[in-house]
N, C-alpha and C positions, 0 to 999 in steps of 0.2 A: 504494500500500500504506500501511497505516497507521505512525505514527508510535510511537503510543505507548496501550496497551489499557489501559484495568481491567477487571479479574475480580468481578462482584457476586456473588462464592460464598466460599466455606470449604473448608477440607478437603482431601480427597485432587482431588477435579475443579479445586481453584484452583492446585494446584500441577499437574497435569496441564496446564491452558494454559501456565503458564509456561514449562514446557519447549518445548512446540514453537513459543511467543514468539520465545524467547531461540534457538532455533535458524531461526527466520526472518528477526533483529537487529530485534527488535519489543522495546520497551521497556512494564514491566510496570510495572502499581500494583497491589498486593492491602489491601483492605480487613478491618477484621476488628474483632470483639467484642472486648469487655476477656476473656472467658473463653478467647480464642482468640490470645491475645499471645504464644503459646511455639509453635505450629505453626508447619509445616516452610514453608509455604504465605506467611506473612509473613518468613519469612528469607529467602527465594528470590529474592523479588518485587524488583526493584526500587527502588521506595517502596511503603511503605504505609501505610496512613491507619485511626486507631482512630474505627468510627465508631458508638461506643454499649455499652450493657449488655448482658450475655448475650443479654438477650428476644430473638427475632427479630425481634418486632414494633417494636424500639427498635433495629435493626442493620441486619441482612441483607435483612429486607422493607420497609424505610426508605426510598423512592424521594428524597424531599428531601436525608434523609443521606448516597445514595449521588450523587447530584447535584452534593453539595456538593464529596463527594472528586473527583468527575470535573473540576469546576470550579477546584479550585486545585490539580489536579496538570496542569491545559491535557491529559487525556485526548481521543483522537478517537475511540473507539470501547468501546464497553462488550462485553464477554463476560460472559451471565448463567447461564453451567455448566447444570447441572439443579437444579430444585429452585428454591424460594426464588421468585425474582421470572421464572425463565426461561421460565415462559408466559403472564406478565402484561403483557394488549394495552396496557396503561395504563403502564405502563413502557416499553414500547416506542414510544409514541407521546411521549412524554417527550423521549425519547431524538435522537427525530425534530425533535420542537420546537426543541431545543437544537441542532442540528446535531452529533450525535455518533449515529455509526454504530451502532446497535443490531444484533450481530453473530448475527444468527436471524430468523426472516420479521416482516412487519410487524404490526402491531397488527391491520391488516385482516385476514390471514391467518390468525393464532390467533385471535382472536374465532372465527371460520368455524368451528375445530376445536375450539374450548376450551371452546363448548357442545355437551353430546351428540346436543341434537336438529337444530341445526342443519346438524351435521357428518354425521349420518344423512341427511338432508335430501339434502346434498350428494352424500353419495356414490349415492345412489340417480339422480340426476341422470346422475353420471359411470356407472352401471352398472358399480357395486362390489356384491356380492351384502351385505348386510344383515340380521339378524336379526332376526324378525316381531315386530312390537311394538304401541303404542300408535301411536307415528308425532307425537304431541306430547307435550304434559307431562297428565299425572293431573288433571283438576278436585276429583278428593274419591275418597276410597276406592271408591265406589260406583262410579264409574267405570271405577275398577282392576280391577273382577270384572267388569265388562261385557267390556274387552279380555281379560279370561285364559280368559273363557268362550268367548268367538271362538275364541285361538290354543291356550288347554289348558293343562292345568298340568303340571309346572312351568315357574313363570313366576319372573322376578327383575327386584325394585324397586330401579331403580339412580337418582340424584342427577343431575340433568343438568349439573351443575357439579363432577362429584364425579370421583376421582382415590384412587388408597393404599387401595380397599376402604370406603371412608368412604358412608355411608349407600346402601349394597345389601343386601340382603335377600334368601334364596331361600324362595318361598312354593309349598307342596307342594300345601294341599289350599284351596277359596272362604272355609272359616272361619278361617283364619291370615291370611288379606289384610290385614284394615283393622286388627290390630295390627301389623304390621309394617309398614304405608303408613305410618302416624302414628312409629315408631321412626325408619326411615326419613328424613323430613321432617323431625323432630328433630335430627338428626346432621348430616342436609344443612347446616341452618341454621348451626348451630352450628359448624362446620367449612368450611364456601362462602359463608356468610351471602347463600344460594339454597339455600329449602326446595323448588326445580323435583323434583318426581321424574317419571319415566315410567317405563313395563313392558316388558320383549321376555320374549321364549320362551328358557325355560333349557335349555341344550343341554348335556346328561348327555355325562359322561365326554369333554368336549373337550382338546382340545391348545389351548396359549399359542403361537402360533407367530407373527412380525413380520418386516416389512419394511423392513431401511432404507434411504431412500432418499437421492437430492442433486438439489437443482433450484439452477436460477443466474438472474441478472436478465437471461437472454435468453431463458426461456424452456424451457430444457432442462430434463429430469428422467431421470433414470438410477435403477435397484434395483442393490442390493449385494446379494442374497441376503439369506436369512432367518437370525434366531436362534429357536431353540427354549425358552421361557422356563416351562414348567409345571412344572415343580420351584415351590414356592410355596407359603406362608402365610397365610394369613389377606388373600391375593390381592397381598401382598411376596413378591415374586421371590427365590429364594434362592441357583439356579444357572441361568445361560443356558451354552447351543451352539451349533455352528455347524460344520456344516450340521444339521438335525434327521434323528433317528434317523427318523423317522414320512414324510419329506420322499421324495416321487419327483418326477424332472427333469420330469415332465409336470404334476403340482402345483404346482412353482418359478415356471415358468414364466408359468403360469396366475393365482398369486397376485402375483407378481413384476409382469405385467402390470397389474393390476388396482390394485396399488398406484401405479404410475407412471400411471394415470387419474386415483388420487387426488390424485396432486399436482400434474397438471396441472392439474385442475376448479379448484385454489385458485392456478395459478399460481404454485408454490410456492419460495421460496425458502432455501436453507439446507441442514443436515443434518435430517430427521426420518425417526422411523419411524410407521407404517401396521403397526396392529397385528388380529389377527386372532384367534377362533375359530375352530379345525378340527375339526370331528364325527368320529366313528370312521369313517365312511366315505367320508372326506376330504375332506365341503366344507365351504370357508371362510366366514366372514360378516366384517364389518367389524366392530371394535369402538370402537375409535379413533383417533386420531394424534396424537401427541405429536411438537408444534411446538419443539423442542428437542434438543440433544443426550442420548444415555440411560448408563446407570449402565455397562450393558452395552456401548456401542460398542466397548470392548478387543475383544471377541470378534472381531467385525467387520473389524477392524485387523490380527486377528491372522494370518487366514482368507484377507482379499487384499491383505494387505501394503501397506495404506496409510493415513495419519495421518490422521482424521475431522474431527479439530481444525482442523489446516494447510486441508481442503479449506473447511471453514467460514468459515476468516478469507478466504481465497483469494475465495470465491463474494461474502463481504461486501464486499469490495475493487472488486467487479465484474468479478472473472477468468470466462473461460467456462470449462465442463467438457467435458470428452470426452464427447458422445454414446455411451455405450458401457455396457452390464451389466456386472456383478461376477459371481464364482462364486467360491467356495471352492476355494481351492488346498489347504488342509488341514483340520485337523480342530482347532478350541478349543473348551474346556469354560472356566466362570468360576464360581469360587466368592465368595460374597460372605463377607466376615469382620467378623462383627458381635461388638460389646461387649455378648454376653448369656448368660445361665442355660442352654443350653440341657435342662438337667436338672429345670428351673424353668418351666417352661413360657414359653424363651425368654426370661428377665424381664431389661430392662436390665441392663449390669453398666457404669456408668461407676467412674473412678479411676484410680490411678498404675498406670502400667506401667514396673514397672523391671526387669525385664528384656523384649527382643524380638530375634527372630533373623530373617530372610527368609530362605527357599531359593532357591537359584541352580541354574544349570544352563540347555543349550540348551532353548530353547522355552519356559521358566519367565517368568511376568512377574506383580511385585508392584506395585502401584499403592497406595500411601498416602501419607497424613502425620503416621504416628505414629513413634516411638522410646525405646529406652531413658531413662525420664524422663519421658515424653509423660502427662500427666494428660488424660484420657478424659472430657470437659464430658458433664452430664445431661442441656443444654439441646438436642442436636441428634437429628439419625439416629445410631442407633447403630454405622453401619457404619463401622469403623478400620481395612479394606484391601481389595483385590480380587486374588485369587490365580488367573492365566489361566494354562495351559498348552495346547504349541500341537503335536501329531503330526504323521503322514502318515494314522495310523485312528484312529477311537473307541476301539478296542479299547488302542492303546499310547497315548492320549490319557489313560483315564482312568489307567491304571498309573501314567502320568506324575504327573498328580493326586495319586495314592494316597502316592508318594516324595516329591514338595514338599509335603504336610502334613504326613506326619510330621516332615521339617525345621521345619516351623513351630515357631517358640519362641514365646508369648506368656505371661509371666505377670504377673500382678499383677491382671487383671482376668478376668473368664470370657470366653470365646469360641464361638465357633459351629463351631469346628476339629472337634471332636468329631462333631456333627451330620456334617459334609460328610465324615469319614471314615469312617464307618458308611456314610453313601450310596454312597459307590464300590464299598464291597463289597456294596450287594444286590445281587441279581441278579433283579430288577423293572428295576432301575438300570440295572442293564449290557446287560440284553438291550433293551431301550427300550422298555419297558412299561409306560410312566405314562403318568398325563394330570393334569390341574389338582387332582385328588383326593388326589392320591399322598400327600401327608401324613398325611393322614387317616389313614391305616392304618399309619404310619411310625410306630415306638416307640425313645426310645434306650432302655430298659431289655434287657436282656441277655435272648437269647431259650433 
């Protein structure tokens, strides 16, 4: 087992390692920006080491920087949370060089998944069903109308390096193509610095629905059941579940499989999830996998009662896992609690927060790193907590929900509390009648 981790993240996920660290008697280093000297995440840790300016590009995404702390704190293994450098094979392979355990699959691995066509590629191999597409990258818009004329429109121009919604496009009709090809490529560039784009077939009123899984360096891979993730934004996730409203045991199953092909085809190592599209008439296609822990694993956690984190370091160590499926023993919903407007059409809201409350109570579980005090940086994600509750139904899950937000105290900055208490009371919401649109037609204005 390791000696002693650093954490290459921020925030609420850097202080989430450190807990189940320090309950493993693993000693922590957390690293951090000058804009992030007062989070809970550096007092927790530790040691920890200031490694740069606000910028990311001067901090957090700093491979030399974070090397360096690894390097005079004698670190043997890096934790790189979500976000930030945690699917970057070049980091990983770094990590490798130097002889410190890079605690997530190897550089081989994510490359595999971290391009979209190569990871389609793959999973077609392993027969994971897939959505109909180009099958490589776009040569020139021209192109692009040749494949949408094959599979039909609608069609959507996604980034083959792309991630956060960032250069996708849904194209309705052949004269929208080649300006949104070239928008597209634009953003890719500019955002993956890979203008790769390719096409698949847009699948109307689909479910977000994922798998996550554990695979260990003997080869094993195990499904934990899925979370339901189409509540979402501008394709940011705004609340996951678990189990899915939409989900029957003859689907679970089915997708559950299919996921655990995907991670054997890449021999996979680590926690990830295998994310999916599901059609209204319930079949799934691949969309991606994310080579990394997700924002969401609480759910997950909550559901089969066991730490995601702990198995992650465990698998990096070289522990085997139990050959065995997960299933949901209850029911969690997670709200994400973001520093924004959402009156404003969602618009950042960083700044002081001097006052903040968490609700308590069985089954209630807050994850941040903010407080009374806590100044809210411009430079990052906006999200300052994750508020899980855990039932025995959906039905007294979300109720649950409904009572730990109203406890929520937040002020001094705007929050997203409001948005997610309006959600509990539709009744779209409650009966489980959304799909990835569902926003769309959401209003906070008073009906």
């Amino acid at each position: 087992m390791f000696n002693k981790i650093l954490i290459a993240n921020r925030g609420e996920i850097a202080l989430r390692i450190i807990r189940t660290c320090k309950e493993m008697g693993i000693l922590t280093v957390a690293v951090y920006s000058t804009a992030d000297k007062d989070s809970l995440h550096v007092r927790f840790a530790d040691e920890a080491v200031c490694i740069g300016p606000p910028s990311s590009a001067d901090s957090y995404l700093s491979i030399p920087k974070i090397m360096a702390a690894v390097e005079i704190t004698n670190a043997d293994a890096v934790h790189p949370g979500y976000g930030f450098l945690s699917e970057n094979a070049d980091f990983a392979e770094v990590c490798k060089e130097y002889n410190v355990k890079f605690i997530g699959p190897s550089s081989e691995m994510i490359s595999k998944m971290g391009d979209k066509i190569t990871a389609k590629d793959t999973m077609i191999k392993a027969d994971v069903p897939v959505v109909p597409g180009s099958g490589g990258l776009l040569k020139d818009a021209e192109h692009g109308l040749k494949v949408a004329k094959e599979i039909g429109y609608p069609v959507m121009l996604k980034a083959t390096a792309g991630g956060g919604g960032k250069g996708m496009r849904i194209v309705w009709k052949p004269e929208e193509l080649k300006e949104n090809f070239e928008k597209a490529q634009k953003e890719a560039a500019v955002s993956f610095s890979n203008d790769g784009i390719y096409v698949e077939k847009f699948i109307e009123e689909p479910r977000h629905i994922e798998i996550q899984i554990l695979g260990d360096q003997h080869g094993n891979v195990v499904h934990m059941s899925e979370r339901d993730c189409s509540i979402q934004r501008r394709h940011q996730k705004l609340v996951e579940e678990s189990p899915s409203p939409f989900m029957t045991d003859e689907l679970r199953e089915e997708m559950g499989n299919a996921a655990i092909r995907a991670g054997k085809a890449i021999q996979y190592e680590g926690v990830g999830t295998v994310e999916f599209l599901v059609d209204k008439y319930r079949k799934f296609y691949f969309m991606e996998m994310n080579t990394r822990i997700q924002v969401e694993h609480c759910v997950t956690e909550e559901v089969i009662d066991m730490d995601l984190i702990k198995e992650q370091i465990r698998v990096a160590a070289g522990e085997q896992i139990e050959e065995k499926n997960y299933y949901p023993l209850m029911h969690a919903i997670e709200c994400r609690i973001n520093a924004e407007d959402v009156y404003n059409d969602f618009r950042p809201s960083p700044g002081n927060i001097h006052s903040f409350h968490s609700p308590k109570g069985l089954g209630v579980r807050v994850d941040t790193h903010v407080y009374a005090g806590y100044s809210v940086p411009p430079f990052y994600d906006s999200m300052i907590a994750k508020l899980i509750c855990r039932a025995r139904t959906r039905e007294e899950c979300i109720l649950k929900m409904e009572r730990a937000l109203d406890e929520f105290i937040i002020e001094g900055v705007k929050t997203t509390v409001p948005f997610h208490q309006k959600l509990m009371q539709d009744k779209n919401f409650n009966s489980g009648n959304f799909n990835t649109g569902f926003i769309n037609d959401f209003s906070m204005e008073d009906e």
